[in-house]
C-alpha positions as CSV (number, residue, x, y, z in Angstrom):
1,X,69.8,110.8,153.7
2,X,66.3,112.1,152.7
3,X,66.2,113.2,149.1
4,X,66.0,116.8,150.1
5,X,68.8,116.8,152.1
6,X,70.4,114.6,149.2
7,X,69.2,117.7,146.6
8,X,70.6,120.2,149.0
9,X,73.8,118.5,149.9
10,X,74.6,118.5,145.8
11,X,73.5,122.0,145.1
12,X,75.8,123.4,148.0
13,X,78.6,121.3,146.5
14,X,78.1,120.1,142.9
15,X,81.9,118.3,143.3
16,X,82.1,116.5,146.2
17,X,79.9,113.5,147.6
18,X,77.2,114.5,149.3
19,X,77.7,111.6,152.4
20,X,81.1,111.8,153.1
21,X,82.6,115.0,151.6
22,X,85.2,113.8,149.4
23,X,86.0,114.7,146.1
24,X,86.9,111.1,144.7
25,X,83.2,111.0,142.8
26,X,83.0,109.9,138.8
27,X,80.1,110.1,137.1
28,X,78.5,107.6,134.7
29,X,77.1,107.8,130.9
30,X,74.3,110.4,130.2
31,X,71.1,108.2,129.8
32,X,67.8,109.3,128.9
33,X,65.6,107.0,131.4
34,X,62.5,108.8,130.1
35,X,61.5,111.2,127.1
36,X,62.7,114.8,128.2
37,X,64.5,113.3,131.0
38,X,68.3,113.0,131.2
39,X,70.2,111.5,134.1
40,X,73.4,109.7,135.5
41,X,74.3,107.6,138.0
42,X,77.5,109.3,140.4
43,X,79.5,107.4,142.9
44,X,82.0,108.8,145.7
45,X,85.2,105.7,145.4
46,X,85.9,107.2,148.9
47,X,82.8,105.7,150.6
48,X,81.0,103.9,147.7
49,X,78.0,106.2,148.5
50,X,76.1,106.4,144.9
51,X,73.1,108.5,143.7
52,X,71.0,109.2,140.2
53,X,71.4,112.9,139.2
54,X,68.3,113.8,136.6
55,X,68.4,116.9,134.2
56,X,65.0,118.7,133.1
57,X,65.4,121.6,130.3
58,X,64.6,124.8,132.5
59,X,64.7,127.5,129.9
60,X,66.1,128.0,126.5
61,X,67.7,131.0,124.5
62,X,68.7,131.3,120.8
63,X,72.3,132.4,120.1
64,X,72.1,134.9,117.3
């Protein structure tokens, strides 16, 4: 699977694995591979399909 196709696959649906459709995926430890990067590695037990999910800040808003 091409990575935007992978991307794609995810955002359609967050909660199931992206290769075989299954919802048996767990999701590693938060890591921060790089500064203002955050990621984890996911992997479907159904298939053994795995991939790196990163998180970038987008925006911010205070609270009060």
């Amino acid at each position: 699977m091409k990575p935007h196709e992978l991307r794609r696959a995810i955002k359609r649906s967050p909660n199931q694995c992206p290769h075989c459709g299954s919802e048996a995926i767990e999701a590693g430890p938060i890591i921060e591979p790089e500064a203002g990067t955050l990621a984890r590695h996911v992997e479907c037990s159904a298939c053994g399909c795995g991939w790196y999910e990163r998180y970038t800040l987008a925006d911010a808003t205070t609270t009060d």
